[in-house]
C-alpha positions as CSV (number, residue, x, y, z in Angstrom):
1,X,0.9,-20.3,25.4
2,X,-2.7,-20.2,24.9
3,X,-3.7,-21.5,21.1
4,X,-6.4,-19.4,20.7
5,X,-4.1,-16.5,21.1
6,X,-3.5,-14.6,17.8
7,X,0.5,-14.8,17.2
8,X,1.7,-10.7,16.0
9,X,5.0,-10.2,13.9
10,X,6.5,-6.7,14.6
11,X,8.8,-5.1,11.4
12,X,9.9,-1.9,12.7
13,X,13.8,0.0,11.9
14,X,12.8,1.9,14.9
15,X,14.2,0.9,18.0
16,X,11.9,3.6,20.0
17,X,8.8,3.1,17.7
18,X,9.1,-0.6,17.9
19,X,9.2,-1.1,21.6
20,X,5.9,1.3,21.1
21,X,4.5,-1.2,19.4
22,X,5.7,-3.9,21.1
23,X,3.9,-2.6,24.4
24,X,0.6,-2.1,22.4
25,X,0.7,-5.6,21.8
26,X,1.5,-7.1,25.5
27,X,-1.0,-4.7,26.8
28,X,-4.0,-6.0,24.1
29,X,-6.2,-8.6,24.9
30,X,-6.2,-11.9,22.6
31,X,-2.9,-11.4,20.9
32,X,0.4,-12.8,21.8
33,X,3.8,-11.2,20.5
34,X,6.1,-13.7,18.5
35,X,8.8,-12.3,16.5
36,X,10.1,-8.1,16.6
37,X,12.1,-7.4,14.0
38,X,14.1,-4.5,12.6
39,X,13.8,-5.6,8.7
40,X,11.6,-7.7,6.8
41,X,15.1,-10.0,6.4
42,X,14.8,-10.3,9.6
43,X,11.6,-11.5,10.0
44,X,12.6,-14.0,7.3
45,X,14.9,-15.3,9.5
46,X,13.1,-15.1,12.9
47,X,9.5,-16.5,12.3
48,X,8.8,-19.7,12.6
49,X,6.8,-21.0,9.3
50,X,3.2,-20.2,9.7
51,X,3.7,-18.8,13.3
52,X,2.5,-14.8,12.9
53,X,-1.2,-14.0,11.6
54,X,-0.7,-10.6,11.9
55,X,2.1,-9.3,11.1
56,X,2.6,-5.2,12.5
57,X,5.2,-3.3,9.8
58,X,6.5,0.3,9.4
59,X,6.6,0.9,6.1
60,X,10.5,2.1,4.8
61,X,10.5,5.2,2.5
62,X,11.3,4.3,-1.1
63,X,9.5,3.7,-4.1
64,X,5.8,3.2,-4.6
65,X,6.2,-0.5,-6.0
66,X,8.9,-1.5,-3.9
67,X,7.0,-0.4,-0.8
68,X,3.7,-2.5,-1.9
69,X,5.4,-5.2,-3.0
70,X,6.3,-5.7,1.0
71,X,2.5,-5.4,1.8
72,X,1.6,-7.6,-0.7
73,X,4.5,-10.7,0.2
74,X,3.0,-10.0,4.1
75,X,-0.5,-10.5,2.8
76,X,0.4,-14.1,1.5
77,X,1.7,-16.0,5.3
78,X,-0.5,-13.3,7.6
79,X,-2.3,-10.1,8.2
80,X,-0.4,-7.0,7.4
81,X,-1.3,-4.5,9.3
82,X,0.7,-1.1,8.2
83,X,2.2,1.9,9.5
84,X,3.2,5.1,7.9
85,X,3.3,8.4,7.9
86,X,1.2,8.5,4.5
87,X,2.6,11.9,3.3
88,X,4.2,10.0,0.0
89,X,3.2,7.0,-2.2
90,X,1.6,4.7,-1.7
91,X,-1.6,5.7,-0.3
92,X,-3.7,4.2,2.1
93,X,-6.2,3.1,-0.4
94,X,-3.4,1.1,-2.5
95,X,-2.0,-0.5,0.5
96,X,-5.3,-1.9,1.2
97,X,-5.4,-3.0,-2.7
98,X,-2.0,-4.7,-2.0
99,X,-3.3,-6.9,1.0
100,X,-3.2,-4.6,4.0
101,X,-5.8,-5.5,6.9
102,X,-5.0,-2.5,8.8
103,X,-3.4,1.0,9.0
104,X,-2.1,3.0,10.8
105,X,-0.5,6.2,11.1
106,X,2.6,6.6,12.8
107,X,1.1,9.5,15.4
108,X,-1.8,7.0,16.0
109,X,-2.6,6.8,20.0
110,X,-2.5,3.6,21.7
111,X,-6.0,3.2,22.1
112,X,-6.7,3.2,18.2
113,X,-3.6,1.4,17.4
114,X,-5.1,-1.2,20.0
115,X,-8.0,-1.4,18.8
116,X,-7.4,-1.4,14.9
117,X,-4.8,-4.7,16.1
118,X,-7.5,-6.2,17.7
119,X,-9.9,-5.7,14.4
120,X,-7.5,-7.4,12.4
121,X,-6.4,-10.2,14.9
122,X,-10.2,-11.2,14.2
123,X,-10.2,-10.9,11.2
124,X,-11.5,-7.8,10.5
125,X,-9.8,-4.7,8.4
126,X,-9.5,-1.5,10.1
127,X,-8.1,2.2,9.6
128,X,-6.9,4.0,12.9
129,X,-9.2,6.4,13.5
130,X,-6.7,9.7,12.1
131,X,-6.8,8.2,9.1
132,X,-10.4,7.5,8.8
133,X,-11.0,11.0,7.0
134,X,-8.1,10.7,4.3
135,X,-8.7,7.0,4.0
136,X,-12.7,7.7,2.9
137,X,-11.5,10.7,0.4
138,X,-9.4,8.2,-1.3
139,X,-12.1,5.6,-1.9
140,X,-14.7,8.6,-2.8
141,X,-11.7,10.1,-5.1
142,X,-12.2,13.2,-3.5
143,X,-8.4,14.2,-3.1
144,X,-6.4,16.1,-5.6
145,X,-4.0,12.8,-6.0
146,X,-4.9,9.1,-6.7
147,X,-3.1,5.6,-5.6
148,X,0.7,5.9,-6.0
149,X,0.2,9.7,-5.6
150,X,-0.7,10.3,-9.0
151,X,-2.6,13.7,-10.3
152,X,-5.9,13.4,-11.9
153,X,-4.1,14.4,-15.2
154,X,-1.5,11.1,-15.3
155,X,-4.4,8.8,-13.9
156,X,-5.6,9.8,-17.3
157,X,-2.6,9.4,-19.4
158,X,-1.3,6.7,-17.5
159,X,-5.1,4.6,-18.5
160,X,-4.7,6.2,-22.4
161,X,-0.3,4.6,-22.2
162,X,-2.1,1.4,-20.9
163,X,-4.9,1.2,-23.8
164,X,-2.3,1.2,-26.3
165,X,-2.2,4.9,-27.4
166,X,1.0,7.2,-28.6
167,X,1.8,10.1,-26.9
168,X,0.1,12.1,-30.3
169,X,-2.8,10.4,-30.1
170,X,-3.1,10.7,-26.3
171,X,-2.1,14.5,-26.2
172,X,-5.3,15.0,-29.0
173,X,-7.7,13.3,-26.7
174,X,-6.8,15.8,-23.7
175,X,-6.2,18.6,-25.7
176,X,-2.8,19.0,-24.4
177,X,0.6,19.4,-26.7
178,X,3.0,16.0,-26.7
179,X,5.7,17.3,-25.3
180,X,3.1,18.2,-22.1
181,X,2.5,14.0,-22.4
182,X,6.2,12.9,-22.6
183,X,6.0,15.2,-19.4
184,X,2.7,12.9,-17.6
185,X,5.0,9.6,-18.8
186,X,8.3,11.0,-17.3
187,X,6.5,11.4,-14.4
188,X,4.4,8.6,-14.3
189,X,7.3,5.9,-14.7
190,X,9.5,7.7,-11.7
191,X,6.8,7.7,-9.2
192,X,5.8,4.3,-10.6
193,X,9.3,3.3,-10.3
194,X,8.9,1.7,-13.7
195,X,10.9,2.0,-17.0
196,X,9.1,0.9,-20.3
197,X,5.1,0.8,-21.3
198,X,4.7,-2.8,-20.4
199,X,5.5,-1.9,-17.2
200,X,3.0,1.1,-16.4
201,X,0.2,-1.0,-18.0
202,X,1.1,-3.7,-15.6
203,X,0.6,-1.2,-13.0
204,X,-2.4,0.5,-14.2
205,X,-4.1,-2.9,-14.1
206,X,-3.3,-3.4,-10.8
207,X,-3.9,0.1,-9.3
208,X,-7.6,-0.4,-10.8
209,X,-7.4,1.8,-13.4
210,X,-7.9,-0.3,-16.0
211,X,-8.9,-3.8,-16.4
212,X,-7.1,-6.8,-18.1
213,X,-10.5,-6.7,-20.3
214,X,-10.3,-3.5,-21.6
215,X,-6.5,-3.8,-22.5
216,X,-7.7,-6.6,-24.7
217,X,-11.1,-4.8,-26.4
218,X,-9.4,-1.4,-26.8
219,X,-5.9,-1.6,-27.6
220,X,-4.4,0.3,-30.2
221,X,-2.7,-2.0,-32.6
């Protein structure tokens, strides 16, 4: 095998989808397939340490944490490079945050998919070209939602939970009744897949929404 060739993982619980993707990478230049794999246990079991630097996965449905958490072990032995349909959390602006190098959609054509594996397999980071449009009105903030699939309104009392506030004191600031902000935090912890305030600060920090700093200047105490 050529060393210069750039070694690509395949996570996939499709068998049609992952031969899909397993013909995108034979047919693209510079790139070499290693391991295709059903689960991520799988690939735990099937790649060689330090074999795959890019590694190509379908995202599973489930929670919003759960599901980064995959992109995020990926982004510490290769390149994730991720596929989904991106009509629930996370969004393709968090998985980037997480350690995604690529994405793509899964009713991307071969030429993009090609070409987005080929940006990453040099290093590069890349968005298939269908998601371009969505991808750019996340980082503007121009959709209605924000990373995990959050409504403007619980980016805002997820960032007031995180500073330390009550729900009184948080329901004064926007005007709205408490019972409306028990509402937001009911939310906000099952999309979050979280279960106490520690957590959702934890997670507000890490969705960008507030930083470490400004938990320790402005907390309530």
């Amino acid at each position: 095998m050529d060393e210069s060739l750039v070694t690509v993982a395949i996570v996939c619980e499709h068998p049609m989808a992952r031969a899909g993707l397993e013909q995108v990478v034979r047919d693209c230049p510079g790139v070499t397939l290693g391991v295709s794999v059903a689960t991520m246990e799988g690939l735990d079991q099937a790649q060689p340490t330090g074999e795959a630097q890019v590694i190509v996965i379908d995202l599973p449905p489930g929670p919003y944490r759960p599901v980064l958490e995959i992109v995020a072990k990926l982004a510490v032995i290769g390149w994730p490079l991720v596929s989904s349909t991106w009509d629930q959390p996370p969004t393709a602006l968090a998985a980037i945050r997480a350690g995604a190098r690529g994405l793509i959609t899964r009713h991307s054509d071969q030429r993009s998919v090609t070409h987005t594996l080929r940006t990453v397999a040099e290093g590069g980071v890349a968005v298939a070209q269908d998601l371009s449009e969505r991808f750019l009105a996340e980082v503007s903030g121009a959709t209605d939602g924000d990373d995990g699939g959050l409504a403007p309104r619980e980016v805002e009392t997820l960032r007031w939970i995180a500073l330390g506030l009550t729900h009184t004191q948080i329901a004064t600031r926007m005007g709205l009744s408490p019972a409306t902000i028990d509402t937001y935090a009911k939310r906000l912890r099952a999309k979050l897949n979280v279960s106490n305030k520690a957590e959702l600060t934890r997670v507000a920090i890490e969705l960008g929404h507030l930083a470490p700093e400004q938990r320790r200047r402005y907390a309530v105490r």
